[in-house]
NUDO-181358 format. One record per atom (N, C-alpha, C): residue in one letter; atom name; x, y, z; residue number from 1. Coordinates in Angstrom, 2 decimals, always signed. Atoms other than C-alpha are relative to their C-alpha. Example, Ala and Ser with C-alpha at 12.3 -4.5 7.8 and 13.67 -1.06 7.14 Angstrom:
% NUDO-181358
> A / N / +0.89 / -1.19 / +0.00 / 1
> A / CA / +12.30 / -4.50 / +7.80 / 1
> A / C / +0.90 / +1.20 / +0.00 / 1
> S / N / -0.82 / -1.19 / -0.06 / 2
> S / CA / +13.67 / -1.06 / +7.14 / 2
> S / C / -0.77 / +1.09 / +0.73 / 2
This chain:
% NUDO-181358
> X / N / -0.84 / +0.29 / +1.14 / 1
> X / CA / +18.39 / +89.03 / -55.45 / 1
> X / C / -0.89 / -0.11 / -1.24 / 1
> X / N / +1.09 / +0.22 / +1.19 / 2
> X / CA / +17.15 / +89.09 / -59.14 / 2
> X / C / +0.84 / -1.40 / -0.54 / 2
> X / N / -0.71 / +1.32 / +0.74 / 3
> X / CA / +17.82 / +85.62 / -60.93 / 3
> X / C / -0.55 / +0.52 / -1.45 / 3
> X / N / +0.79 / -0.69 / +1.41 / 4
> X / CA / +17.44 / +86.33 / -64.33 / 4
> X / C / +0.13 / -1.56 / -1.08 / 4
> X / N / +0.80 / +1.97 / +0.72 / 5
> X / CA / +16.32 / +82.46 / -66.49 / 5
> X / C / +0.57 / +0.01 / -1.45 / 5
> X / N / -0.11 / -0.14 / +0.96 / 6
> X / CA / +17.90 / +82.49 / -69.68 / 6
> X / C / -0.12 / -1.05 / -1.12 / 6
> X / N / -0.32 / +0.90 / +0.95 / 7
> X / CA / +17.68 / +79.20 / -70.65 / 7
> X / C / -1.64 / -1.21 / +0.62 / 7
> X / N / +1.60 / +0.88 / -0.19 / 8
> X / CA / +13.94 / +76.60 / -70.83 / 8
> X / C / +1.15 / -0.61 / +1.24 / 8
> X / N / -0.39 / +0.29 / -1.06 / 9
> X / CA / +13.83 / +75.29 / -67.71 / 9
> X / C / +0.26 / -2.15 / -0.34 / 9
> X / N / +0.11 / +1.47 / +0.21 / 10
> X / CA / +13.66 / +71.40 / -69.20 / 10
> X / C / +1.60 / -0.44 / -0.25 / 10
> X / N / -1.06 / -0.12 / +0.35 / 11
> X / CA / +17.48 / +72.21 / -70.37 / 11
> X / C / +1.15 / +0.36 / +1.11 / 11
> X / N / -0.64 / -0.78 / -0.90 / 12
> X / CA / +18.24 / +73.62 / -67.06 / 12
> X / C / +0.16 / -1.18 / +1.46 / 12
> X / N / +0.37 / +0.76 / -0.95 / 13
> X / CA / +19.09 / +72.18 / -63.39 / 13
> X / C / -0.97 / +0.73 / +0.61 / 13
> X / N / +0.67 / -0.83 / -0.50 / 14
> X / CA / +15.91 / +73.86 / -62.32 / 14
> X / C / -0.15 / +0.16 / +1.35 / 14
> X / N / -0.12 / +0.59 / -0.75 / 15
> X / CA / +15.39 / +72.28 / -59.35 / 15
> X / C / +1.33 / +0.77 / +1.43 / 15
> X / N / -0.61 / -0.06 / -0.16 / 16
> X / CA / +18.70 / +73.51 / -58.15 / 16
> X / C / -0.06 / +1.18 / +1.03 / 16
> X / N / +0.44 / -1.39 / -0.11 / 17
> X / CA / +17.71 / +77.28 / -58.58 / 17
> X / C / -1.06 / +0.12 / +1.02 / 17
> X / N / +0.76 / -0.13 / -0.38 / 18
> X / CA / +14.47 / +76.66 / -57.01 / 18
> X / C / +0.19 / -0.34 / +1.11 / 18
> X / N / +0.09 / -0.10 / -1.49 / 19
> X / CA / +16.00 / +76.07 / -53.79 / 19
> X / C / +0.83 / +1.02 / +0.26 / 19
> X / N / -0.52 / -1.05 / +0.18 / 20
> X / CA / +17.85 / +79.27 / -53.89 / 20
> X / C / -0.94 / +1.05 / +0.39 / 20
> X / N / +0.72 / -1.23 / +0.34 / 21
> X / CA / +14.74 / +81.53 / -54.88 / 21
> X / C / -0.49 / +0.07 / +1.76 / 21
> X / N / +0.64 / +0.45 / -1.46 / 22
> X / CA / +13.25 / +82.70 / -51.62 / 22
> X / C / -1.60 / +1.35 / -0.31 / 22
> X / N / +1.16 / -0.80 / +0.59 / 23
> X / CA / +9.83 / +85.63 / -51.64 / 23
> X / C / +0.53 / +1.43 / +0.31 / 23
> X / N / -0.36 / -1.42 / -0.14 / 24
> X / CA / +12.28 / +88.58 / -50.99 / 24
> X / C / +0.86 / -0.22 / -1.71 / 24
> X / N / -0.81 / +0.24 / +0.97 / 25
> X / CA / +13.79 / +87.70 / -54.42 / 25
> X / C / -1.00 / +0.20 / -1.70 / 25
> X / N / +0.36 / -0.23 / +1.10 / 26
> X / CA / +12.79 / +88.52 / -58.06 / 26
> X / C / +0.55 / -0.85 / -0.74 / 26
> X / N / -0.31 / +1.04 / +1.31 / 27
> X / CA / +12.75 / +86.15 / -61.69 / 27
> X / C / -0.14 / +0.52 / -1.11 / 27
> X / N / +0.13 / -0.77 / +1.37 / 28
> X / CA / +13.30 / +87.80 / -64.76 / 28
> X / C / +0.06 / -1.47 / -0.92 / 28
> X / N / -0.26 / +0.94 / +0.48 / 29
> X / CA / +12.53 / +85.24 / -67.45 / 29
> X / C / +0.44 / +0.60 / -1.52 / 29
> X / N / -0.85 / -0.53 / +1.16 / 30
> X / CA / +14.68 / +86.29 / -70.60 / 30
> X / C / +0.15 / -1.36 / -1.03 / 30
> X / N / -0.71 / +0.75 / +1.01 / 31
> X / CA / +15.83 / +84.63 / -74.38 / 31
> X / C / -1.41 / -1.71 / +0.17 / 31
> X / N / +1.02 / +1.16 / +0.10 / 32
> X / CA / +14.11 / +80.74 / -73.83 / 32
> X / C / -0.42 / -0.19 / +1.76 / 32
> X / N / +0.53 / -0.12 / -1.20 / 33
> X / CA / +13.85 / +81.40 / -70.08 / 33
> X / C / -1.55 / +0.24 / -0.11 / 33
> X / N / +1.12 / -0.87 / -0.07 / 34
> X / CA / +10.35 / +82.82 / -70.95 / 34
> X / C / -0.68 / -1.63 / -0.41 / 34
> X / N / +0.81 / +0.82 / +0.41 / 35
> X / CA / +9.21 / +79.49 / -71.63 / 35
> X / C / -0.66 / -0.51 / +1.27 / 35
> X / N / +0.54 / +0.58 / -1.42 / 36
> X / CA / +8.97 / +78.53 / -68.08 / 36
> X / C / -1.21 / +1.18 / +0.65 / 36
> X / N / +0.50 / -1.07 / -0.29 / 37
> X / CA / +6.36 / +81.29 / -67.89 / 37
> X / C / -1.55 / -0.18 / -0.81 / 37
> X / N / +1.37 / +0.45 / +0.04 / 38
> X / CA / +3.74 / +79.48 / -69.66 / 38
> X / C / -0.92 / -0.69 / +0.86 / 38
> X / N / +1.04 / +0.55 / -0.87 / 39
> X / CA / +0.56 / +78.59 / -68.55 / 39
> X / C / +0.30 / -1.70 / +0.50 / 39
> X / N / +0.10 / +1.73 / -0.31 / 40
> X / CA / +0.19 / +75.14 / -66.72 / 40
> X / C / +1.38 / -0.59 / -0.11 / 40
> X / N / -0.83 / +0.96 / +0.02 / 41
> X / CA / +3.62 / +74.63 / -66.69 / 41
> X / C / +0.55 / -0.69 / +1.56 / 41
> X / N / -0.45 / +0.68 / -1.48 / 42
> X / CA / +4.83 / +72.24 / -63.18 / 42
> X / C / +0.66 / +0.96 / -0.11 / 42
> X / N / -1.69 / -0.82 / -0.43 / 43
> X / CA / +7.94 / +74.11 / -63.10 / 43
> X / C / -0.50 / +1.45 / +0.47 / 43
> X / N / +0.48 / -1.07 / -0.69 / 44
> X / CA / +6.18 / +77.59 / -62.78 / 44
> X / C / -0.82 / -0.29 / +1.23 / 44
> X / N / +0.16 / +0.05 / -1.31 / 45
> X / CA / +3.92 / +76.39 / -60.32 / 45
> X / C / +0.46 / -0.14 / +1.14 / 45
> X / N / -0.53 / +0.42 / -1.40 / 46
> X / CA / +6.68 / +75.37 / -58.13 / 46
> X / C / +1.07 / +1.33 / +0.05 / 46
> X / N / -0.64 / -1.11 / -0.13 / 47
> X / CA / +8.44 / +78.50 / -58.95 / 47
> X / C / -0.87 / +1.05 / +1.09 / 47
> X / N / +0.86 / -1.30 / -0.74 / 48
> X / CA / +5.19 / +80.62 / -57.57 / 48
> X / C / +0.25 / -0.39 / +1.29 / 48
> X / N / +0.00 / +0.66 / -1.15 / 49
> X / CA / +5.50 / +78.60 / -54.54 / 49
> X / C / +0.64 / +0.82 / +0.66 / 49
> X / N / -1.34 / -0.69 / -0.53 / 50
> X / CA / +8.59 / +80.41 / -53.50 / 50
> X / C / -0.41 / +1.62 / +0.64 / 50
> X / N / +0.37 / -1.31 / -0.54 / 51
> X / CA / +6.42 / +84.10 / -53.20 / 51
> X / C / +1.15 / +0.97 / -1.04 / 51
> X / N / -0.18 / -0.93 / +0.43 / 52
> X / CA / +8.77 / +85.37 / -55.40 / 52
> X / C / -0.69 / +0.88 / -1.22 / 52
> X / N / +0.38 / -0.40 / +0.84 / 53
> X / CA / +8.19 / +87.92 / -57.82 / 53
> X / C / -0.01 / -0.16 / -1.58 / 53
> X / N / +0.07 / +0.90 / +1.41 / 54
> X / CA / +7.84 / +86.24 / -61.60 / 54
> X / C / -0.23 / +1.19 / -1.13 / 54
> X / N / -0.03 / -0.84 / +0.66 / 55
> X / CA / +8.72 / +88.79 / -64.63 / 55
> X / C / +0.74 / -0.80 / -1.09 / 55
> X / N / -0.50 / +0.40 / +0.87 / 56
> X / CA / +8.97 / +87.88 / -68.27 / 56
> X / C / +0.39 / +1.66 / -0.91 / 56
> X / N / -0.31 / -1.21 / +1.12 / 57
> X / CA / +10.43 / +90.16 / -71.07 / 57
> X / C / -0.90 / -0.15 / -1.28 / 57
> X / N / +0.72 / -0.18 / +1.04 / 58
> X / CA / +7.99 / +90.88 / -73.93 / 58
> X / C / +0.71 / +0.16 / -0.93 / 58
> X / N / -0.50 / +0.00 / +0.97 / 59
> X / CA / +10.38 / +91.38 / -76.36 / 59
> X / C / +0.44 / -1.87 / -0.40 / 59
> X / N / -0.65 / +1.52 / +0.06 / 60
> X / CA / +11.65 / +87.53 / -75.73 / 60
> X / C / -1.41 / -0.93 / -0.36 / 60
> X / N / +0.85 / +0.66 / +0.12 / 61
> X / CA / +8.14 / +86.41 / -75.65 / 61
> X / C / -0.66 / +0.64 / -1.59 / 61
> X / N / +0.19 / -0.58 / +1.63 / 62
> X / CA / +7.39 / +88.43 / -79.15 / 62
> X / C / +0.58 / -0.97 / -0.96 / 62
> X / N / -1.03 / +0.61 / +1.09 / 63
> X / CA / +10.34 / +86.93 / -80.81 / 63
> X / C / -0.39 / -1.74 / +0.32 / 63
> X / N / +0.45 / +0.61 / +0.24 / 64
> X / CA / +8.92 / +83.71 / -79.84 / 64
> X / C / -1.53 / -0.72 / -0.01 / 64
> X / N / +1.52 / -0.21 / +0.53 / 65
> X / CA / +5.08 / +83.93 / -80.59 / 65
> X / C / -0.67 / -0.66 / +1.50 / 65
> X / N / -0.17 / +0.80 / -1.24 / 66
> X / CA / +4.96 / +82.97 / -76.69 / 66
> X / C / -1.92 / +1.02 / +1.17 / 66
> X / N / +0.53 / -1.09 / -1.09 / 67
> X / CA / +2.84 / +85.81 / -75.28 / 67
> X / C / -1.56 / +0.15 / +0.51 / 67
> X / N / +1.40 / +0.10 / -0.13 / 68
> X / CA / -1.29 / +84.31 / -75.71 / 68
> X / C / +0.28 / -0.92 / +0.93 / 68
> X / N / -0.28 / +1.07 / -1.02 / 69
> X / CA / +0.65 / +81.32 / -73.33 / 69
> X / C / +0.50 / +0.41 / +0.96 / 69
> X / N / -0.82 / -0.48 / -0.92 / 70
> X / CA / +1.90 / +83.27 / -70.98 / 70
> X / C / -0.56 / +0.08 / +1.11 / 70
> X / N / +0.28 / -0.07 / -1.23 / 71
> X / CA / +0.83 / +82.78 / -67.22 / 71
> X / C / -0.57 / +1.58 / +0.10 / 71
> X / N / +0.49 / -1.58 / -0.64 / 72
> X / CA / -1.40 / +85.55 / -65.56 / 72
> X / C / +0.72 / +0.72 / +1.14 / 72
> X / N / -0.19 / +0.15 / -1.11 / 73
> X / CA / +0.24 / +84.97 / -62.86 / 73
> X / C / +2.16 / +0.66 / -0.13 / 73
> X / N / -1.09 / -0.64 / +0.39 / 74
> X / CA / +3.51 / +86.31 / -64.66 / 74
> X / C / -0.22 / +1.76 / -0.59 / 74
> X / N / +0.01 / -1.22 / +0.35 / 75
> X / CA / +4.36 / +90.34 / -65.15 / 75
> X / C / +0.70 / +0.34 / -1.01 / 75
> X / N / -0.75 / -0.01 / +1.44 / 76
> X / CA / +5.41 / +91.05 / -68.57 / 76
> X / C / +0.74 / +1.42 / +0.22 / 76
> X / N / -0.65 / -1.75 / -0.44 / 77
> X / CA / +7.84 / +94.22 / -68.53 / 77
> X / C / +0.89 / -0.22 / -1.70 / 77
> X / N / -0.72 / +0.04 / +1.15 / 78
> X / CA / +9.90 / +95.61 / -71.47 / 78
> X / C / +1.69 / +0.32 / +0.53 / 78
> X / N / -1.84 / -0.05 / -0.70 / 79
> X / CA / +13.73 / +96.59 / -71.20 / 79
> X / C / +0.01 / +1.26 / +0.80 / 79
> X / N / +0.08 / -1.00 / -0.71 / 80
> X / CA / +12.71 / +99.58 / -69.37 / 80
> X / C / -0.60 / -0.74 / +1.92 / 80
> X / N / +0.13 / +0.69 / -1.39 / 81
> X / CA / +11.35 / +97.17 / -66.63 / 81
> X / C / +0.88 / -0.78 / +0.51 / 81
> X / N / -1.06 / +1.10 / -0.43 / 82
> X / CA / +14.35 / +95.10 / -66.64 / 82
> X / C / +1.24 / +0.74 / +0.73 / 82
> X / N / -0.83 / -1.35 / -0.95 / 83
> X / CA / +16.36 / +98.58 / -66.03 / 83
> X / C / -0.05 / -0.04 / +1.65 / 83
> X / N / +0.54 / -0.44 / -1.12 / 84
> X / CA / +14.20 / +98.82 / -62.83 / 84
> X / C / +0.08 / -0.92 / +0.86 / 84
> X / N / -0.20 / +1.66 / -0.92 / 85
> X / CA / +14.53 / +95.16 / -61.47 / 85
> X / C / +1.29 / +0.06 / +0.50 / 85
> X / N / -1.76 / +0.21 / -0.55 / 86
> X / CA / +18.77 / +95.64 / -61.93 / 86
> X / C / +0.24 / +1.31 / +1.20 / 86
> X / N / -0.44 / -1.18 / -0.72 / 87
> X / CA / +18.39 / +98.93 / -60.11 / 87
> X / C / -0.95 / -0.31 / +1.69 / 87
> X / N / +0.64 / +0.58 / -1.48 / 88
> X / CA / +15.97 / +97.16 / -57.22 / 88
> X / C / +0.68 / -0.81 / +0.77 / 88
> X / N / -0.32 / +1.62 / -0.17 / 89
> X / CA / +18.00 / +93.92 / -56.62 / 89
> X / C / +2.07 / +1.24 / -0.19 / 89
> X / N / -1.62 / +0.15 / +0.48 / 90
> X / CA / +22.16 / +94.71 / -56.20 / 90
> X / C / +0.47 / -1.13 / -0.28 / 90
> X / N / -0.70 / +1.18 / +0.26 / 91
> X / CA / +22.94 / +91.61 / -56.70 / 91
> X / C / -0.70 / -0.88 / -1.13 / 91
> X / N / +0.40 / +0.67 / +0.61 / 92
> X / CA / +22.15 / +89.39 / -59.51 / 92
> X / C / +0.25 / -1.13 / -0.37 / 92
> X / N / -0.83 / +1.45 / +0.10 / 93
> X / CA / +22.46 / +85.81 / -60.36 / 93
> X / C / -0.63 / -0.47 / -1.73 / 93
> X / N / +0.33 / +0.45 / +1.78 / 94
> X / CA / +22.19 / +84.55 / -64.33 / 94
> X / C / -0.18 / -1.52 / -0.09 / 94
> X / N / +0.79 / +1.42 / -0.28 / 95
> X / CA / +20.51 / +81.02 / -64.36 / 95
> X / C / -0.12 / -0.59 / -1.71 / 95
């Protein structure tokens, strides 16, 4: 499944999601989702935990000057990679 993060995870029930994600599953982090995608944040570390695959959008992290904080450990893609995630994943869930 792709979950796709649209909203900071401090605003979110994160927690919730993160027993959901499993390591056959993909995270698109979109809009203020991309915040949970900085470095050192708890919440990503317990996201990596999971094995899944962790993808932010560069356009979201542009528009907020996000992208020198951005986890290594996250894959930045543009809307041409986000094409390729909806066309990997049939099913999607919006978080």
């Amino acid at each position: 499944m792709l979950y796709t993060v649209g909203r900071s995870p401090y605003h979110d029930d994160f927690n919730a999601m993160l027993g959901l994600v499993s390591d056959a599953d993909d995270v698109l982090l979109i809009q203020n989702g991309v915040l949970l995608g900085i470095s050192d944040n708890h919440h990503l570390a317990e996201l990596l935990q999971t094995g899944a695959g962790i993808y932010a959008l560069q356009e979201d992290l542009d528009a907020r000057g996000l992208v020198e904080q951005i986890s290594d450990r996250v894959m930045v893609i543009d809307y041409s990679g986000f094409v390729s995630l909806t066309v990997k994943h049939q099913q999607n869930f919006a978080w």
